[in-house]
N, C-alpha and C positions, 0 to 999 in steps of 0.2 A: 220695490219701485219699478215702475214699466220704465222705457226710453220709446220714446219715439220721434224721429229726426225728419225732418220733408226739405229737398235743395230742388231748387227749380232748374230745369234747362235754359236756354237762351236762344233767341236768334241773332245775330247784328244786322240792327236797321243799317249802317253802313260803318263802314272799315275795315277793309280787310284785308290781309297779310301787311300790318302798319305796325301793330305790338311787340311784332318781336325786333323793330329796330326803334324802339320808344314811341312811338307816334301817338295818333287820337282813334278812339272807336265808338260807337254809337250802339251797344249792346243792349237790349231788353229780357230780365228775365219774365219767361213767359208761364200760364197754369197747366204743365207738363212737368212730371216728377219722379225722384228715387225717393223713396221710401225706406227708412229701416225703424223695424220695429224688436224689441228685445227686451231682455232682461239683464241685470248685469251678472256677470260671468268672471270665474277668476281668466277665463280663458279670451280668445277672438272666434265666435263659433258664425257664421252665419251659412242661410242658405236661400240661393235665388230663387222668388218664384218665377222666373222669368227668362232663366239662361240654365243650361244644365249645372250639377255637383255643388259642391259647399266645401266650407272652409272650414278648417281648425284650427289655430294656431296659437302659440303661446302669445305673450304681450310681448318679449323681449323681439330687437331685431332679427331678421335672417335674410337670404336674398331673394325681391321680388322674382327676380327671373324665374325660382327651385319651384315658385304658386302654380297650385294646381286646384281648380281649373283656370283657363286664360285669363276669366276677373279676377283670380284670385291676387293675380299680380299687383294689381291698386288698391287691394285691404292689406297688403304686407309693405307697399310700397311707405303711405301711409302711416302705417305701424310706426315705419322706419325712422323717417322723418319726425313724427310727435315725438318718438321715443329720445331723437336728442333734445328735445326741450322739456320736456316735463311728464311725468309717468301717465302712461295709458293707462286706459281702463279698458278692463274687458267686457265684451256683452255677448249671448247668446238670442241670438232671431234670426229674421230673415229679412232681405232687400226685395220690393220689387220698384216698378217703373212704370211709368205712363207715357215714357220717351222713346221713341223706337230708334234703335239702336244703328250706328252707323249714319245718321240721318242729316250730321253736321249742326244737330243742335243741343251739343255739349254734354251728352250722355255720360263722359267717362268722367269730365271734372264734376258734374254734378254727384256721380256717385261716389268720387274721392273726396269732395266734399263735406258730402252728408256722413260719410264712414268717418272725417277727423273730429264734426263736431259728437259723433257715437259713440265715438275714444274717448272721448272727454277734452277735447282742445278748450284751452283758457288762454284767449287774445284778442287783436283787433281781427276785424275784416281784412286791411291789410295782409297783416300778419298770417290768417290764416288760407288766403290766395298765393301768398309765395309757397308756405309750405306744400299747400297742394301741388301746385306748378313743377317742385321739385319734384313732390313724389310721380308724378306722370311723366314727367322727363326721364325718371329713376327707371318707371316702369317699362317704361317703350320706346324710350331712346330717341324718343321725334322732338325737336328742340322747341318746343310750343311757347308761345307768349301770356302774358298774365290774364287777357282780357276776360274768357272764359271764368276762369277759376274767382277774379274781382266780380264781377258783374254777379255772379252766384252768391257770393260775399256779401255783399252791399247793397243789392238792389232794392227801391223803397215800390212801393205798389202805385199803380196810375202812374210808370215813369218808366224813362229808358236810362241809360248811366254810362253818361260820358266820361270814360275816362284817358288820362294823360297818362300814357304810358312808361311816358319818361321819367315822370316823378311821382306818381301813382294818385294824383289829385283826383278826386271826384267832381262831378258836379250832375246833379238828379233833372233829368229835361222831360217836361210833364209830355206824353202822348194824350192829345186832344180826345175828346168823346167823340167830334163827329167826324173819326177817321178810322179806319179799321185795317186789321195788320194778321194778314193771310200767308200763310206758307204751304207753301206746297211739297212734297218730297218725289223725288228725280230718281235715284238711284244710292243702293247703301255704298257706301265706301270708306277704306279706312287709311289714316295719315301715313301708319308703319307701311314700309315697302311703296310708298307713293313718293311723288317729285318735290313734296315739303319740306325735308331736308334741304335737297337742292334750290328752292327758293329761299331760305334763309343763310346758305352758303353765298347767291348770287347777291342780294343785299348786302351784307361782308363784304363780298369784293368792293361797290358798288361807293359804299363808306371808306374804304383803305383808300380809293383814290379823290373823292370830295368829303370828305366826314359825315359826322353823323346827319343821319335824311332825315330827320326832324327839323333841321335847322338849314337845310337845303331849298335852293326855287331852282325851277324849270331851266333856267340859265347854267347853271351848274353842271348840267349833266352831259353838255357836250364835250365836257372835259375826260369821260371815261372812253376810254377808246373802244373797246367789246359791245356790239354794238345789241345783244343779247341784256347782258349788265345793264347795259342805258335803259333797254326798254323797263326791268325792273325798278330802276329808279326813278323812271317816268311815274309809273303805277304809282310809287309809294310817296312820293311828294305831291303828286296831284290829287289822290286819295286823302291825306291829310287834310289840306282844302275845302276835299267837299265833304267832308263830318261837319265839320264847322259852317257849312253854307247850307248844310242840310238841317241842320239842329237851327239855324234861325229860319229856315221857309217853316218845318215843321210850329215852333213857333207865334210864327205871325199868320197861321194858318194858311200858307201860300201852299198847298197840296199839289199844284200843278209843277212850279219847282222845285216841292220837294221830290217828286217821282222824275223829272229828268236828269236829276241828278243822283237817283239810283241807275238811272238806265244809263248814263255817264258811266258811272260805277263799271257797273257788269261790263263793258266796253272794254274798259280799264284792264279789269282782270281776266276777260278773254283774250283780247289781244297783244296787250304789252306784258300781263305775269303771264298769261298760257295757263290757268288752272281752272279752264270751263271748258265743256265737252259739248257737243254737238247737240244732244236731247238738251242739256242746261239753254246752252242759247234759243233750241227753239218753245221750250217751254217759256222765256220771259219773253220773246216776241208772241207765242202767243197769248200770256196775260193782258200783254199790252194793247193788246187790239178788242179788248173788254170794255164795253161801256162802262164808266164807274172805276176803274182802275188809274189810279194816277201814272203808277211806274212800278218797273218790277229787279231784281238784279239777282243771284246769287250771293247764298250768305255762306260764310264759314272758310273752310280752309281748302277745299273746292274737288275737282277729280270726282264727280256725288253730289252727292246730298241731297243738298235743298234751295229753293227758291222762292224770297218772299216777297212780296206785294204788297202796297202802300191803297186801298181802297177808299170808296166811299162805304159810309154804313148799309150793310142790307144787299150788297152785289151780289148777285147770283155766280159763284166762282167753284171750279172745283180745287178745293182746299181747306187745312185747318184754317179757323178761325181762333186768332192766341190773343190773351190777353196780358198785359205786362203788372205781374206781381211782383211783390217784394221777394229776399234774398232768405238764404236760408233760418230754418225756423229748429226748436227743437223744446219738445214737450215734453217735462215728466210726471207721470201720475196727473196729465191731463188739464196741467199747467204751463203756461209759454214761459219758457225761461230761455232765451237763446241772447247772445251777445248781438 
C-alpha cells in the first residue's frame, strides 16, 4: 500500500495575533504544499527533498528537542503527541514542499500536519489542529494559536474559514471569483527567538487587568495602565471587528471596503502590536498605489514574511497569485480516504 498525504499552507486574509487570546481570524488555505509520500514502515523513516538529512525513528516517544535534523523536531514532536492517543504507524518516504519556508504562510503546521495524518491519526479536524498546535509548542517552545493548524484542518475549496477561537466554531466564507488574492513574500523569518512570545505575554497582562479580549470594546482599555499593554489591546479588540466587517464587505462584494479594512489592519499591527518592519510597510504601501488593487496588509505572525493583497482579476502585480483550497487530503493506493 502507498500513502500519500498533501496539507495546504495558508495566508490570513485578516486576523492576526487574535488566536491566541480566543478571538476571530479569516484564514484561506491556499494551492501551496507539503507532501509526504511513502510506504508503511515498522519504523518513522523520512527524508526532505527540500531541507538537508532525514529522519529515523522508532514509533514510540522520545524528545523532540534530542531530532536531528532541525525538522526533525516536528516528526517526533508529533510522534509524541499521536502516541498518547492512539498507536502510530510507521512509514518510510520522503517530504517535499511547494511552500517556501519561513515565508509566514504556515509551513511548519502544515508539515506537522500532513506527518499526523501519515501516522495514521483517527479524529476530527478539531481534534486533529489541537494535537498539532501542541506538538509545535512541544517543538519550539513559541506559544502559537490554533488558527494555522484549524484552517489546514478544515478548509473546504473556493473558501476562507472563519474561525472562533474561543470555542473553535467554523464557519466556510466563499472567496468571490471576481476577486483575486495575491501574496507577496518580504523577507524569511522565524517566530523562535522573535518578540512573539512577548506579544502573547503582553495580551496576558492585558486580560489580568480587563478579562478576556474577546469579550472586551475599546472603552475598556483605558482601564490598563502600561500604556505599551493598552496599545496591544487596542490591536486585538479592534482586530476582532474588522474579521467580521471584513467577511461581510468580502460578501456583498464591497472590495473597496474590504481592502481598507486590511490597510486598517496593517496599521493596527504596525503601530499599536509593533510586529511590521519597514520593507513590510513600504511594500503594502506600495501595492496600494496599483490600479486594481483594493488593499494590502501583512499576514501572519509578522517580523517577515509576507504581505497579501486583495486584487481585481488579471492585475498586473508582482506576486503569487493563491487560490484557496480545501484542508488537508490523504491518499492511499490512489484513493482519497482522508477524514
Amino acid at each position: 500500500m502507498s500513502i500519500c498525504v498533501r496539507a495546504p499552507g495558508r495566508v490570513n486574509l485578516i486576523g492576526d495575533h487574535t488566536d491566541y487570546t480566543g478571538g476571530l481570524v479569516l484564514p484561506m488555505a491556499i494551492d501551496r504544499w507539503t507532501e509526504i509520500r511513502g510506504e508503511p514502515s515498522q519504523r518513522i523513516t523520512l527524508k526532505s527533498e527540500d531541507e538537508s538529512g532525514a529522519v529515523d525513528f522508532a514509533t514510540q516517544p522520545t524528545r523532540p528537542q534530542e531530532a536531528t535534523p532541525a525538522w526533525g523536531r516536528y516528526v517526533a514532536a508529533v510522534r509524541n503527541e499521536l502516541a498518547h492517543r492512539q498507536k502510530v504507524d510507521g512509514i518510510a518516504g520522503t517530504i517535499s514542499t511547494t511552500l517556501p519556508i519561513g515565508a509566514g504562510l504556515s509551513s511548519s503546521a502544515s508539515l506537522m500536519v500532513a506527518i499526523a495524518v501519515a501516522l495514521g491519526f483517527d479524529g476530527s479536524a478539531v481534534e486533529l489542529a489541537q494535537l498539532t498546535r501542541r506538538a509545535e509548542v512541544s517543538a519550539t517552545g513559541v506559544p502559537t494559536g490554533i488558527m494555522d493548524q484549524l484552517c489546514i484542518a478544515s478548509a473546504t475549496p473556493g473558501h476562507a474559514t472563519r474561525i472562533d477561537c474561543n470555542d473553535l466554531t467554523i464557519d466556510h466564507v466563499a472567496v468571490p471569483e471576481d476577486v483575486m488574492i495575491a501574496v507577496r513574500f518580504i523577507a524569511h523569518r522565524t517566530l523562535e527567538g522573535s518578540e512573539y512570545s512577548t506579544r502573547v505575554s503582553e495580551c496576558s497582562h492585558a486580560e489580568a487587568e480587563i478579562g478576556p479580549l474577546p469579550f472586551a470594546n475599546l472603552a475598556d482599555i483605558e482601564e490598563i495602565t502600561d500604556l505599551t499593554v493598552r496599545s496591544r489591546a487596542r490591536h486585538v479588540i479592534s482586530e476582532n471587528e474588522r474579521v467580521t466587517t471584513f467577511a461581510q464587505a468580502l460578501a456583498s462584494h464591497d472590495y473597496r471596503a474590504a481592502g481598507e479594512i486590511m490597510v486598517e489592519s496593517h496599521h493596527s499591527l504596525a503601530h499599536n502590536f509593533d510586529v511590521s518592519t519597514p520593507t513590510m510597510n513600504a511594500a503594502v504601501d506600495e501595492l496600494c498605489q496599483i490600479r486594481g488593487v483594493y488593499g494590502a496588509r501583512m499576514t501572519g505572525g509578522g517580523f517577515g514574511g509576507c504581505v497579501v493583497a486583495l486584487c481585481e482579476p488579471g492585475v498586473d502585480i508582482d506576486a503569487w497569485i493563491v487560490s484557496p483550497v480545501g484542508g488537508v487530503q490523504r491518499f492511499d493506493d490512489g484513493t482519497d480516504d482522508v477524514n
